[in-house]
N, C-alpha and C positions, 0 to 999 in steps of 0.2 A: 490599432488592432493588429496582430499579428499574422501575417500569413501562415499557414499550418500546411505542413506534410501531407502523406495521405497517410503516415504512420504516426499520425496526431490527431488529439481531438478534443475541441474548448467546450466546455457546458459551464454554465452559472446557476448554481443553487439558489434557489429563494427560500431555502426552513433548513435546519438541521435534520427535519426527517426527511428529507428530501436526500440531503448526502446521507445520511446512513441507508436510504435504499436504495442510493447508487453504490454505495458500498458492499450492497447487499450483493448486488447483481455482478458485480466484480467477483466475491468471494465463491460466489457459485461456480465459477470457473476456472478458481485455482485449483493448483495441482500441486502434487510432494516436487522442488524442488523451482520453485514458480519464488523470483523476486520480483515486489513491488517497491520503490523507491518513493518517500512521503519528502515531498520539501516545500518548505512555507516558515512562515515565522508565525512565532505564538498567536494562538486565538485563531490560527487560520480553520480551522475543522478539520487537523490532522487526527487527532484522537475520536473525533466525531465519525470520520470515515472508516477508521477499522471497528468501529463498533462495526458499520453494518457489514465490513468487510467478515469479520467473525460470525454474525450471524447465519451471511450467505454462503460461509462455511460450514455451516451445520454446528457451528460449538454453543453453546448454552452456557458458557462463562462467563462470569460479568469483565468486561473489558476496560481496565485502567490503563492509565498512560503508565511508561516502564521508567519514567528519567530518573528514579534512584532506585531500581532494583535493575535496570537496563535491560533485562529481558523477561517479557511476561510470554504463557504461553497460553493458545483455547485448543483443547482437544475436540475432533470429530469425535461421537460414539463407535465410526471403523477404526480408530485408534492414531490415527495422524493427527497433527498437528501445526496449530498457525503459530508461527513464533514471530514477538512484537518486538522489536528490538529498538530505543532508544539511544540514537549515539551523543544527541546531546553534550555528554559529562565523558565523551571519552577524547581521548587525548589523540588519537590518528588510527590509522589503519589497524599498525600493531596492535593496538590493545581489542580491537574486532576481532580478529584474527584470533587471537585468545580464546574468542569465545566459542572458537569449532565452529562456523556459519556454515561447514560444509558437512557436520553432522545433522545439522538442524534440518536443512537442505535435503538432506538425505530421507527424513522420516515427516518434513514437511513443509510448507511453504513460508516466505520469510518476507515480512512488510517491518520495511525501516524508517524511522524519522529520523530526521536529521541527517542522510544518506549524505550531502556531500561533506562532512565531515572526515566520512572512511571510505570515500571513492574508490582508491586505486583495492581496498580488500572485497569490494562488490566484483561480481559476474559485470564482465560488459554488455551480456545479452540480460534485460531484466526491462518492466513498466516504468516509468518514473512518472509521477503525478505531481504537480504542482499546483497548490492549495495558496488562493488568496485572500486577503479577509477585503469584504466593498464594505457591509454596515451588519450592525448586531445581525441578522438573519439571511443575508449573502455571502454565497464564496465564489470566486471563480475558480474556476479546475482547467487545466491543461493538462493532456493524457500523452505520453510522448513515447512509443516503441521502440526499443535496441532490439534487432533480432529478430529472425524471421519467427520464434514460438509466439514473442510477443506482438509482432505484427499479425498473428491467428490470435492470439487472445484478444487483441484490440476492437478487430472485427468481427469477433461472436462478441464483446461485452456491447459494442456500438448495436448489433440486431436484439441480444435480449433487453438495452436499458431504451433503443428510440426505437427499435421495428426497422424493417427493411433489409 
């Protein structure tokens, strides 16, 4: 078992609806220029988790995974934007970088799977979450903070998903 930070935080899912309403609670308290970093290997409930991250957004788009179109986007009805980016299929930082992340950033917030693919084109200040798969209906999640904004995200998402 891992010793954890204080700018850390381990929870273990037991349902998929369980992470998409931790995802819920997360999405609620992002902002326009707010990166989350998804990293896990397939099957972990990375796609599972931006659903509810989208939800807790407010966007009402159905939510696929992006790995061959590489960026899917969910609009709020105030006109921002979550944008899903799948690095998956890309070849390094340069081709992120391509895709203007700091446009996207600009007009809305940015949840990446596959982030250490294109580490060095991410913000160093950003969430990074790591999604494990235990059996069909568990994940483990560690929540890990760069940065003092996300070290305040961390601790409102800790009071709105357990209290205290």
């Amino acid at each position: 078992m891992p010793i954890l930070s204080p700018n850390a935080l381990e929870f273990f899912s037991r349902s998929p609806e369980q992470t998409r309403r931790l995802g819920a609670r997360l999405g609620a308290l992002l902002s326009a220029g707010d990166v989350v970093c998804l990293s896990g290997d397939l099957g972990s409930g990375k796609t599972t988790f931006v659903k509810g991250i989208a939800q807790g957004w407010g966007s009402l788009d159905a939510v696929t995974s992006p790995t061959f179109v590489l960026v899917n986007y969910y609009s709020r009805p105030q006109g921002e934007t979550l944008y899903h980016l799948d690095a998956y299929r890309l070849e390094g930082a340069e081709e992120a970088e391509a895709l203007d992340m700091d446009w996207m950033l600009d007009s809305g917030a940015l949840v990446v799977e596959w982030p250490e693919r294109i580490k060095s084109a991410l913000p160093a200040d950003c969430l990074w979450v790591h999604l494990s798969y235990i059996d069909d209906l568990q994940r483990g999640m560690v929540f890990k903070a760069e940065g003092n904004r996300y070290n305040t995200l961390l601790a409102d998402f800790r009071r709105q998903a357990f209290g205290g």
